[in-house]
N, C-alpha and C positions, 0 to 999 in steps of 0.2 A: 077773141084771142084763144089762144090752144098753149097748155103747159108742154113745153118741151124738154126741159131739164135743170139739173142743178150745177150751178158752178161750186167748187171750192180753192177757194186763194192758197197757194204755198210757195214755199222756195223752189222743190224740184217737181216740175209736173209729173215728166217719165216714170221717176219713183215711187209718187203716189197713184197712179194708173196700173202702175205695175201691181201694186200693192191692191188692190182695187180688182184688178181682174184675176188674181192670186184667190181672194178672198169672196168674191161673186161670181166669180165665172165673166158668160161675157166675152165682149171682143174688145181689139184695142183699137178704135175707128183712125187716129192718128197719132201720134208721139214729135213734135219738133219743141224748139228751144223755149219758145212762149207758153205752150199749150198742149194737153192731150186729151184725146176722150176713150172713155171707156161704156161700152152700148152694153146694158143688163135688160132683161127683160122688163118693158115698163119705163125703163128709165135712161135717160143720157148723161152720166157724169163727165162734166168738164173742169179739168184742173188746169189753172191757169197762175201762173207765174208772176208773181209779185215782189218790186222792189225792197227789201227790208221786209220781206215776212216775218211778224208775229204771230205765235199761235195763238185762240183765243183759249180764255181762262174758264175752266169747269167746276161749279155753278159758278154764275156771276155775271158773265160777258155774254152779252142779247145776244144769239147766235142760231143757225140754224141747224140742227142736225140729224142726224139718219137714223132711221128704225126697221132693222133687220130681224124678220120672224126668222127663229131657228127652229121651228115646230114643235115637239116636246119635253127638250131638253136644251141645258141652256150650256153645261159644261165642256161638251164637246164643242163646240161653234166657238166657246171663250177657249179653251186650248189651240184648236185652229189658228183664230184672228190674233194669237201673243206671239204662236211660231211664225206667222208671215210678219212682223214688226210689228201688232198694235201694242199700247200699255192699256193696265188697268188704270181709270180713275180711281185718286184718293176716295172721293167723294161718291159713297152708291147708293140712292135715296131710297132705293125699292127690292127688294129680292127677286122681283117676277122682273129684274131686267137683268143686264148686264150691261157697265160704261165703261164704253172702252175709248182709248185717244189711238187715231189713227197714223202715221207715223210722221204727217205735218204739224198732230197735236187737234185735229177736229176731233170733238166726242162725236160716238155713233151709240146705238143701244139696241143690245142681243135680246131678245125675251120672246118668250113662249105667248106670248098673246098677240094676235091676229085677227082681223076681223074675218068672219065667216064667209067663203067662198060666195054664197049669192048676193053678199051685199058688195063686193067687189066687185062681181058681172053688173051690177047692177049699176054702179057707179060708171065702169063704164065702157055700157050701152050695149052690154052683150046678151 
């Protein structure tokens, strides 16, 4: 098996794609009623459209969510991600990050900590 991407559940796919490639760069590989995707380097975000979307609840609800290096600052990337629609989480466990809810209510998290470029070629297979 080979990792290909992450899906995330909301009400408006387009919106949060849009929101997505606003905030990563990126292309928008499709946009229709069900479904969109958004190609980042690395990665495929698939937002896909669910009946009675709830968003999930930060901490608390087992959930998956994203971790964005903004290299060595973290204020500008969080000014960025509030003017394109994210909010700040109530709840911020750690200084070295930043949780922000993305505009269907997914936490993501900004922080200045990354792993170091040869353990990431390394991971993978370069």
């Amino acid at each position: 098996m080979r990792f290909v991407g992450v899906s995330l559940d909301c009400a408006d796919p387009g919106g949060l794609a849009a929101f997505y490639v606003a905030l990563l760069g990126g292309r928008l590989l499709w946009s229709k009623d069900g479904s969109a995707a958004v190609e980042v380097p690395g990665l495929l975000l698939v937002l896909q459209r669910v009946p009675d979307y709830e968003p999930p609840v930060w901490p608390g609800t087992s959930i998956v969510h994203l971790d964005l290096s903004a290299g060595d600052r973290l204020a500008e990337p969080e000014r960025r991600a509030l003017a394109l629609g994210a909010t700040r989480a109530e709840h911020q466990p750690d200084p070295r990050w930043r949780v922000l809810l993305d505009p269907a209510g997914h936490p993501f998290c900004i922080t200045t900590l990354a792993p170091p470029p040869e353990l990431l070629e390394s991971a993978l297979g370069h």
